[in-house]
C-alpha positions in Angstrom: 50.1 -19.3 -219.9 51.7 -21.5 -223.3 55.1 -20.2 -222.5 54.9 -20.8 -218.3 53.3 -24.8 -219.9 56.1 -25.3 -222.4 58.5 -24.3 -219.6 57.0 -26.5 -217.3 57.2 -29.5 -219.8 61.2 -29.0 -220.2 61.5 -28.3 -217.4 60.2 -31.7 -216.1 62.0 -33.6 -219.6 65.4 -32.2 -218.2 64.7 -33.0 -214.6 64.4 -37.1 -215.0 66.9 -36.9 -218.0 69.7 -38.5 -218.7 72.2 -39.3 -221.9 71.4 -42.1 -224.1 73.5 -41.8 -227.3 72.4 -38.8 -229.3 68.5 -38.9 -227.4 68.3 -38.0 -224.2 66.6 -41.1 -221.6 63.2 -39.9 -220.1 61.8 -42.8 -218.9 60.6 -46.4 -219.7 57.4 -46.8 -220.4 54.6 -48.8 -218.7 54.6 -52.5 -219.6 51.1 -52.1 -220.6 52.7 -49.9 -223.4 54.8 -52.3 -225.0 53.5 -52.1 -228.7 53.4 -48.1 -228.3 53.1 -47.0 -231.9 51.7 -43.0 -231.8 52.1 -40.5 -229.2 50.9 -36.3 -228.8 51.8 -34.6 -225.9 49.4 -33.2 -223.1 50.1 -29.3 -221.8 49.7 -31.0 -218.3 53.4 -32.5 -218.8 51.7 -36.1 -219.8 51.8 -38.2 -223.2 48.9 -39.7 -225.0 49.6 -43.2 -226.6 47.8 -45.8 -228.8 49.2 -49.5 -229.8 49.3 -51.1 -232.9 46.8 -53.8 -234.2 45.9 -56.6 -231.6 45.6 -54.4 -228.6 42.5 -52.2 -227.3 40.5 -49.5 -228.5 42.0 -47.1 -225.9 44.2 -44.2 -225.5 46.8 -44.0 -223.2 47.7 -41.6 -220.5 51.1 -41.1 -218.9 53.2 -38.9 -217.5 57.2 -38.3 -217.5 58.1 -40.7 -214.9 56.8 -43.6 -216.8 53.2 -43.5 -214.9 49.9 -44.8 -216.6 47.7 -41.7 -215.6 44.2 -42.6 -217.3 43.2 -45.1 -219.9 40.1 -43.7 -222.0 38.1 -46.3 -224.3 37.8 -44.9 -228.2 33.8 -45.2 -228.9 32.9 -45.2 -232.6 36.5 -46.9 -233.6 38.0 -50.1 -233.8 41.7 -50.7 -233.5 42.4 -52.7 -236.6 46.2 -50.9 -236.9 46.5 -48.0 -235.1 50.0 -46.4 -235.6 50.4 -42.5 -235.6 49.1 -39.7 -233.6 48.4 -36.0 -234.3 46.6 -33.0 -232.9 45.3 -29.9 -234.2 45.4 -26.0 -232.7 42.3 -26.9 -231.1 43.3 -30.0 -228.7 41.4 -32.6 -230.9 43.6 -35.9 -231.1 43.7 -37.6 -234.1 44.2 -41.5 -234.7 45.7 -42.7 -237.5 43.8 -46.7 -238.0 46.3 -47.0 -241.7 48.8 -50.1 -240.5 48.1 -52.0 -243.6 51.6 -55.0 -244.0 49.6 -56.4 -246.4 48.6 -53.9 -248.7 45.4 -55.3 -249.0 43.1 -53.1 -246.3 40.1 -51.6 -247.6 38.9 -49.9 -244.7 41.8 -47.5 -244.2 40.5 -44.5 -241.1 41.8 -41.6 -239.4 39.5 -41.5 -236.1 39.1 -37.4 -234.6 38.6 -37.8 -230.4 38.5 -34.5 -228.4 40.7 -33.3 -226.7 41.1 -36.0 -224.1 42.4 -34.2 -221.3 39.4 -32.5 -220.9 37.1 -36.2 -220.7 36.4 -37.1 -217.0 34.6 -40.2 -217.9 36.4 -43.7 -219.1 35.4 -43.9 -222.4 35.5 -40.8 -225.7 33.4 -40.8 -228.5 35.3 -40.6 -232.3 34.4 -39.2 -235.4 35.4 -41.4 -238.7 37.4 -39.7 -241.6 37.1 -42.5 -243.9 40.1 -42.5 -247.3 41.1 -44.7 -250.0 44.3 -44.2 -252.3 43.2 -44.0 -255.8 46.7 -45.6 -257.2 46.2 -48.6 -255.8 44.6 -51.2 -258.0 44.9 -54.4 -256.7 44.4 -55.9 -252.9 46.9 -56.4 -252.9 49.4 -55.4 -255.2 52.6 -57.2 -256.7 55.6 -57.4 -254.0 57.6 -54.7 -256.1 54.3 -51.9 -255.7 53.8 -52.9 -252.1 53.4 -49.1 -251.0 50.2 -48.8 -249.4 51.3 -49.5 -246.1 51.3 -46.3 -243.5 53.1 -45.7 -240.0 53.1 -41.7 -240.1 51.1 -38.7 -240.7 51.0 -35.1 -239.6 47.9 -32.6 -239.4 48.5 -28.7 -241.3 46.1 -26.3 -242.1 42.9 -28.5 -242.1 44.3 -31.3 -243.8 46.4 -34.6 -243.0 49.8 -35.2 -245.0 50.4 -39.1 -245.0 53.9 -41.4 -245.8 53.5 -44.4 -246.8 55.9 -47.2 -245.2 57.9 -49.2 -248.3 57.3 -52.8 -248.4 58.2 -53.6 -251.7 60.7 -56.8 -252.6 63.0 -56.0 -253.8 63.0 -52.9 -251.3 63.5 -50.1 -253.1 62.6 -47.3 -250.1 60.4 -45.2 -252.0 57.7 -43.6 -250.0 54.5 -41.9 -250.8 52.8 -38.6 -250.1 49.4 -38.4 -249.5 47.3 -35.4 -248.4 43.3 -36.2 -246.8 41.0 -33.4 -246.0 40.7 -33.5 -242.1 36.5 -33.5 -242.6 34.1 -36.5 -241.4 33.4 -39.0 -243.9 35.2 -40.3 -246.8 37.6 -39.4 -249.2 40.0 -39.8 -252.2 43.7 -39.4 -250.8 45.5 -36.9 -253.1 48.6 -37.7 -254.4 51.2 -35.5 -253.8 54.5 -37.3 -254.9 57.2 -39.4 -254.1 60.7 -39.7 -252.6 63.7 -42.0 -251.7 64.5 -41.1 -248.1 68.5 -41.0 -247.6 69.9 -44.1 -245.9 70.8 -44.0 -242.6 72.5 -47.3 -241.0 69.4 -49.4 -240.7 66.3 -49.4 -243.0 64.5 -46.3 -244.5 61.3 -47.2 -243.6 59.2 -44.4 -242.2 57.2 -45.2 -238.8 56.2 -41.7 -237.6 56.1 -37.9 -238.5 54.9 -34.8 -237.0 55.4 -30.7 -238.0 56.7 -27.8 -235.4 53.7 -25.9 -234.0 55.2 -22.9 -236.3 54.9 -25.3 -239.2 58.5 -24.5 -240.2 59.8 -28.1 -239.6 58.5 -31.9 -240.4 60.5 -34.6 -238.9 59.9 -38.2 -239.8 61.3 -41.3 -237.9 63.0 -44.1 -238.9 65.1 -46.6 -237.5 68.1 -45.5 -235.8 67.1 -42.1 -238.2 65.5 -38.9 -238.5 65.1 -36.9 -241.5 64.3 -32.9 -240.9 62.9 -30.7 -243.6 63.0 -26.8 -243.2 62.9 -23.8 -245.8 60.2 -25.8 -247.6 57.1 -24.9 -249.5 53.8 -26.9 -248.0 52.3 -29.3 -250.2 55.7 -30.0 -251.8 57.8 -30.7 -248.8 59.5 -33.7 -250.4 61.1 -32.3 -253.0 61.6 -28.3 -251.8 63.9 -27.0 -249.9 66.9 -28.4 -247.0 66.6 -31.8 -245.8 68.7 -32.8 -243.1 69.6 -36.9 -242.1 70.2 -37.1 -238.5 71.9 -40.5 -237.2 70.0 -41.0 -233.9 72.4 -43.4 -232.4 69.6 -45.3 -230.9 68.4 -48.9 -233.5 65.6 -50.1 -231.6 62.2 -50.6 -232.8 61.5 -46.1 -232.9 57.6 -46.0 -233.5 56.4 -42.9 -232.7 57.8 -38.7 -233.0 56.2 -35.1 -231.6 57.0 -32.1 -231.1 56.8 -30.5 -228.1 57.9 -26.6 -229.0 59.5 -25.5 -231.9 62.7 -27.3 -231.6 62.2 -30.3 -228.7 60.8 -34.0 -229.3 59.7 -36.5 -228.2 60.2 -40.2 -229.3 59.2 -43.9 -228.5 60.4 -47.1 -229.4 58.2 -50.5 -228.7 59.6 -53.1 -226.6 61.6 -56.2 -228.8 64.3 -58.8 -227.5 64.0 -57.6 -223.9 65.0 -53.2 -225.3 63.1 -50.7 -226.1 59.8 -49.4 -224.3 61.3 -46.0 -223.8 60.7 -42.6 -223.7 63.3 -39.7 -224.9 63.7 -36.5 -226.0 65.8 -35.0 -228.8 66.5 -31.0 -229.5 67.0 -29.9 -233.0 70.2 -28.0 -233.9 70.8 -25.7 -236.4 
């Protein structure tokens, strides 16, 4: 039945597909998704979104002709930056509330919903997973530590592996790795290390990540760039073995990466100067 689904969703990627640079054009968006900042795909061929800070409490349903399916109210949680999106092998849908351009949050959450596609009502009830970062002193810090900030996470094994967004002036592109149990209630984020993503032709600030269902593969998204790690040994991803700098060909505002198999994603990009708001896919090569 998972292979005949994961057929079914190429199947319907390739269908309404298109070349766009090096992604391939699904679909735009609905305008109601214009600060789309997470996604986590359905097996029912659909997309789960959230926005960013400033928009509702809700998740997001839509399908691969740019149709808004089902809107579901988040109980228990308030969108104060909502930006990535991850699931576990058990369909629970995980919100990552860690947007934090200032440095200075306090009240930093990763919100656990399940699985939505199984809710027949409007709303869904969230638990709280609750985390601090223990290096960070001051609310908030100088403008050369600013490196609290968050965009992407991905869950493994129980836990959620977090990289932090650079903000620091002078930008100096470091980024952090943080790992948070994925349990109810609140924690210390542990420290896992650091790393200096290789430049691609914009920015290398980080805005989504996700791992293969075989865990084999992390990708994280940047603008206009995606950076692939394989042959690696989990927690130390960063600094073991191949990373590989991909030049997507596409500089709008990309927010938001998943996997859909093993080698197929998906990605988004928020709507700015009249582009964007878009839906591709992307296969991995050798």
């Amino acid at each position: 039945m998972k292979k005949y689904l994961l057929l079914l969703l190429w199947g319907t990627i390739i269908s309404c597909a298109s070349n766009y640079g090096q992604l391939t054009y699904v679909t735009k968006l609905p305008h109601k998704l214009t600060e789309n900042s997470g996604m986590v795909p359905a097996k029912d061929s659909t997309v789960w979104f959230v926005m960013d800070r400033g928009n509702p409490d809700k998740i997001y349903q839509v399908n691969y002709k740019g149709d808004l399916v089902k809107e579901l109210k988040v109980k228990n949680a308030k969108n104060h930056d909502w930006e990535d999106m991850a699931n576990d092998e058990n369909g629970n849908v995980f919100i990552g509330d860690f947007g934090n351009n200032g440095n200075d949050r306090k009240n930093l959450a990763i919100y656990k919903i399940p699985d939505p596609n199984e809710e027949n009502g409007e709303d869904i009830k969230a638990e709280k997973i609750e985390f601090n970062y223990p290096e960070q002193k001051d609310f908030p810090p100088k403008k050369n530590k600013m490196l609290y900030d968050a965009e992407a996470f991905f869950y493994y094994r129980n836990n959620f592996y977090i990289i932090t967004k650079n903000r620091t002036q002078p930008f100096n592109g470091e980024a952090l790795l943080y790992k948070v149990p994925a349990l109810e209630g609140k924690h210390k984020a542990q420290y896992l290390g650091s790393f200096i993503p290789p430049k691609g032709k914009r920015n290398r600030q980080i805005t989504s990540a996700d791992i293969s269902p075989d865990g084999k593969t992390i990708v994280l998204l940047g603008n206009g760039t995606l950076w692939v790690f394989t042959d690696f040994v989990m927690d130390n991803f960063i600094s073991s073995g191949t990373l590989k700098t991909i030049d997507l060909g596409v500089y709008t505002q990309l927010e938001s990466v998943s996997f859909t198999n093993n080698n197929t994603l998906l990605l988004s990009d928020e709507e700015s100067a009249k582009t964007g708001r878009n839906l591709y896919s992307f296969v991995l090569g050798n």
